[in-house]
C-alpha positions as CSV (number, residue, x, y, z in Angstrom):
1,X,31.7,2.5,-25.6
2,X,31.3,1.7,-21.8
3,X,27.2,1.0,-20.5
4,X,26.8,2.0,-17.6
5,X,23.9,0.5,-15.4
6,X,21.5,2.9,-13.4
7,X,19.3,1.2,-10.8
8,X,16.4,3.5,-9.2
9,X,13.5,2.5,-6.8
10,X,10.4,3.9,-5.8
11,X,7.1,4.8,-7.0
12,X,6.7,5.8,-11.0
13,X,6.2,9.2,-10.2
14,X,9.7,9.2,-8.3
15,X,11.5,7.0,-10.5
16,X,10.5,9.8,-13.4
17,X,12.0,12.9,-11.4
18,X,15.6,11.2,-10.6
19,X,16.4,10.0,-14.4
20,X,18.9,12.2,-16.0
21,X,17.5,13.1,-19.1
22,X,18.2,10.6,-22.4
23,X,16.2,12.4,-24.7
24,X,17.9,11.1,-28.1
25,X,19.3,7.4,-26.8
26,X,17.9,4.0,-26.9
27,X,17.5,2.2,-23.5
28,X,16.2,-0.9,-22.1
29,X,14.4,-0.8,-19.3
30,X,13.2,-3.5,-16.9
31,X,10.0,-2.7,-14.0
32,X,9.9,-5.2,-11.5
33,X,7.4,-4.8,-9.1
34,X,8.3,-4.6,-5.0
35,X,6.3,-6.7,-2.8
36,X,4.9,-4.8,0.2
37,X,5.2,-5.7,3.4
38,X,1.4,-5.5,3.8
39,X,1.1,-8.3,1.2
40,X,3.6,-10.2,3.5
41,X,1.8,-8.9,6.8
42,X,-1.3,-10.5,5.3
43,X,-0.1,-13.8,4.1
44,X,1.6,-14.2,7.3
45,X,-1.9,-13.2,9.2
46,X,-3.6,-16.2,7.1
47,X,-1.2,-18.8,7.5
48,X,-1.9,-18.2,11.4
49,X,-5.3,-18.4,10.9
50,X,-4.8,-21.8,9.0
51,X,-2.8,-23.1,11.8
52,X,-4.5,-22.1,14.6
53,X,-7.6,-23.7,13.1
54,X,-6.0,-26.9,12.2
55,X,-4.4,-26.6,15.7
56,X,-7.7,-26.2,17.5
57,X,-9.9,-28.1,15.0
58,X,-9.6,-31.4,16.9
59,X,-10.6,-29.7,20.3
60,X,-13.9,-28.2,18.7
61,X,-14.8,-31.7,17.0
62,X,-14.5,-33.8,19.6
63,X,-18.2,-33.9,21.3
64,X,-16.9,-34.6,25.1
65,X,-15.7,-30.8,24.9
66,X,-17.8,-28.8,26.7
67,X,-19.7,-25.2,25.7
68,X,-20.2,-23.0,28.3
69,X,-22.8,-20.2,28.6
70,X,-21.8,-16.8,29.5
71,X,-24.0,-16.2,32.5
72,X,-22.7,-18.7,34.5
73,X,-19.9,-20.9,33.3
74,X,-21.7,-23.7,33.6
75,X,-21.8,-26.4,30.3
76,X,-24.4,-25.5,28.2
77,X,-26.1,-29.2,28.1
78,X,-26.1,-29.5,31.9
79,X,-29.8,-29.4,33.2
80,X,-31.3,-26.3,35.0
């Protein structure tokens, strides 16, 4: 008796409509989830956040960096 192995991918619904039909015979069957991309997309979107903040995070601490207003571009805690 050869086994034969039959890999499919896709959703459940599409996995369904290619088996051949083993009404009648044991299997075993393993699902293993696929990671999206927009799991990945996102992880990878957060670890830039994380970086850019730890990047940036000594500029906005220290207290000699200036904040500017919009109106004029002048430093905030310069007299008017």
């Amino acid at each position: 008796m050869s086994l034969s192995v039959l890999e499919l991918e896709g959703t459940a619904a599409e996995i369904r409509a290619q088996l051949p039909d083993f009404s009648g015979q044991r299997l075993r069957a393993t699902i293993r989830p696929i990671e999206t991309e927009t799991a990945d997309e996102e992880e990878a979107g957060q670890s830039w956040m994380a970086g850019s903040s730890r990047e940036w995070e000594t500029d906005w601490l220290d207290p000699r960096e200036d904040l500017y207003s919009l109106e004029d571009g002048e430093p905030v805690h310069v007299a008017r």
